[in-house]
C-alpha positions as CSV (number, residue, x, y, z in Angstrom):
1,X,-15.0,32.5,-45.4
2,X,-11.5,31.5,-45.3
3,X,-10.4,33.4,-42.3
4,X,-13.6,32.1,-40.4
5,X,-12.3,28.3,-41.2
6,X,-8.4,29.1,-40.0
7,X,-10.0,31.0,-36.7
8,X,-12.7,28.0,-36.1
9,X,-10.4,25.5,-36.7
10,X,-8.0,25.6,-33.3
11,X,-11.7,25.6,-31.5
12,X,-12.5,21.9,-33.2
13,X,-9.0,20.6,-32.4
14,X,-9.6,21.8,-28.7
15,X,-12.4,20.0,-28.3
16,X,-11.7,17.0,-30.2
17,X,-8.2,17.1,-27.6
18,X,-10.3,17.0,-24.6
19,X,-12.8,14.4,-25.7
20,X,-10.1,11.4,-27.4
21,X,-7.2,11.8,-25.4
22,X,-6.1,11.1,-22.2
23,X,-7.5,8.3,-19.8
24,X,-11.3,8.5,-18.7
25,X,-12.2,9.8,-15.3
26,X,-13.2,6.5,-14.3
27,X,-9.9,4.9,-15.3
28,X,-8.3,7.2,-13.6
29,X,-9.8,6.5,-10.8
30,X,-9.3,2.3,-11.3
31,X,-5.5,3.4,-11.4
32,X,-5.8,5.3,-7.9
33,X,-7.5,2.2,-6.4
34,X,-4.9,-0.3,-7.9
35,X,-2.5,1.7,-6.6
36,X,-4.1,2.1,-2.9
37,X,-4.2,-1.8,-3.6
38,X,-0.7,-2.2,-4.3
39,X,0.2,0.2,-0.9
40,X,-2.4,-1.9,1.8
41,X,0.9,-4.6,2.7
42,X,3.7,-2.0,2.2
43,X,2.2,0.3,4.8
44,X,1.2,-2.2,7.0
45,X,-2.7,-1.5,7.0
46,X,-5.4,-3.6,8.9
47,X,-8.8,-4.6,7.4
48,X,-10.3,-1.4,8.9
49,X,-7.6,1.0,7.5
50,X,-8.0,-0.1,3.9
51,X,-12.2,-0.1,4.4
52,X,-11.5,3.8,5.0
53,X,-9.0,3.9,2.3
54,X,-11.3,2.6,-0.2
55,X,-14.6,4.4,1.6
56,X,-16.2,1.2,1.7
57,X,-16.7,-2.2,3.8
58,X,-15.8,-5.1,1.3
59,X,-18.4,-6.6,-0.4
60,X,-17.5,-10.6,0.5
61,X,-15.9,-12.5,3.0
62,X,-14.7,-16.3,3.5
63,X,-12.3,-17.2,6.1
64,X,-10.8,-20.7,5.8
65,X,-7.3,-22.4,6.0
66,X,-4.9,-20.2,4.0
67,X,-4.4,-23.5,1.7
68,X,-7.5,-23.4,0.6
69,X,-6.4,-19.7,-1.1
70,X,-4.3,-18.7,-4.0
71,X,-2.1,-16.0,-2.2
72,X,-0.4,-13.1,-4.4
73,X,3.4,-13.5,-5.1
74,X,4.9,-11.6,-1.8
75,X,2.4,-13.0,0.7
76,X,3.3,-12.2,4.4
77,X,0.5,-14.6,5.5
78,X,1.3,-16.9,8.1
79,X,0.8,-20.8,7.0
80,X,-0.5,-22.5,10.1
81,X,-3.3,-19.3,10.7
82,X,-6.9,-19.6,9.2
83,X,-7.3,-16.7,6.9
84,X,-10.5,-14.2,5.6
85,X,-10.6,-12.6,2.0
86,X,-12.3,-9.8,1.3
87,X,-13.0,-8.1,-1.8
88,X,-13.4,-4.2,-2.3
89,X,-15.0,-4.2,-5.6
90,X,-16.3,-1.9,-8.0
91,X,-17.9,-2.2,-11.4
92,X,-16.9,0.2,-14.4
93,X,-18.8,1.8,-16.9
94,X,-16.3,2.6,-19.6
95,X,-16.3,-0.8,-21.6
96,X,-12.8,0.0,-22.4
97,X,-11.0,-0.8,-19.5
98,X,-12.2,-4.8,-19.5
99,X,-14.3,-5.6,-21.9
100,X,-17.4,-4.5,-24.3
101,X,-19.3,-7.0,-21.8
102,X,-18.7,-5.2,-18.3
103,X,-16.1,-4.6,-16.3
104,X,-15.3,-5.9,-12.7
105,X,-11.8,-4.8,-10.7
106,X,-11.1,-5.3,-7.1
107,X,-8.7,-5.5,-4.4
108,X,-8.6,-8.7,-2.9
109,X,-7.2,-9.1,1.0
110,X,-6.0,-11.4,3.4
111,X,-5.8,-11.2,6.8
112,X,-5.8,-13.9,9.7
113,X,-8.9,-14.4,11.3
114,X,-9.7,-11.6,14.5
115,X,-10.2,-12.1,17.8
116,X,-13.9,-10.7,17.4
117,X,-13.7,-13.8,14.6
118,X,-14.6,-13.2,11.1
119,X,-15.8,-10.1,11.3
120,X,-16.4,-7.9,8.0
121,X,-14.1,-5.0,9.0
122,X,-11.5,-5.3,12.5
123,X,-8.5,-4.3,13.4
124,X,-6.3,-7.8,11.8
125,X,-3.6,-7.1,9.9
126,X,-3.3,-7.1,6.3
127,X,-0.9,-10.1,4.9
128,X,-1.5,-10.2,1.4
129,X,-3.3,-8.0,-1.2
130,X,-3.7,-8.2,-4.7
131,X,-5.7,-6.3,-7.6
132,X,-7.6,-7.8,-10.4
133,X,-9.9,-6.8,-13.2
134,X,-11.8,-8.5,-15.7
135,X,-15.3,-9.6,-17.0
136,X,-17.8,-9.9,-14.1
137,X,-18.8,-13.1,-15.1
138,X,-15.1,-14.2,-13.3
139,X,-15.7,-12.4,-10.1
């Protein structure tokens, strides 16, 4: 009986390795999106590159003055141009990356209005882009 304990016992702590430790799947893939986020202004992407990065067409659009915004710190938007935001949003499952109440977290964008006007996804250059997360209530 004793032997069967010491040979069962590497099994449990296998198993209870794989199921506590490390970061879900699906926070793994927030941190691959944040970081897709955080690489949209370095590489100099339009709206249409970073709809094909994220494989997705953002969700929401407004296109105003860029005062009417809160830019990230780093902004390359231009001042005197009228600006659309879009959001490429997602909502998690695993309560433990927000919240016990839901999860939200999105890349917002910025880029000067197109020729084409506001359309959803062009060719305009990213200036700005942030990510966020939080309760969905907030977004």
């Amino acid at each position: 009986m004793r032997r069967a304990l010491v040979l069962a016992f590497p099994a449990l702590v296998g198993l209870a390795a794989a199921s506590g430790c490390g970061k879900s799947k699906e926070h793994e893939l927030m941190d691959q999106r944040h970081a897709a986020c955080d690489r949209l202004i370095p590489n100099g992407e339009t709206v249409r590159q970073a709809a094909n990065d994220f494989g997705m067409d953002p969700d929401t659009i407004e296109c105003d003055v860029p005062q009417k915004f809160s830019l990230p710190v780093g902004s390359k938007c231009d001042a005197s141009t009228p600006l659309c935001r879009r959001l490429f949003r997602w909502f998690a499952n695993d309560q433990s990356l927000c919240s016990p109440f839901g999860c939200v977290y999105l890349c917002e964008t910025f880029a000067p209005v197109g020729p084409l006007g506001p359309a959803v996804v062009d060719d305009s250059p990213l200036c700005a882009a942030q990510f966020a997360s939080g309760q969905p209530l907030f977004f």
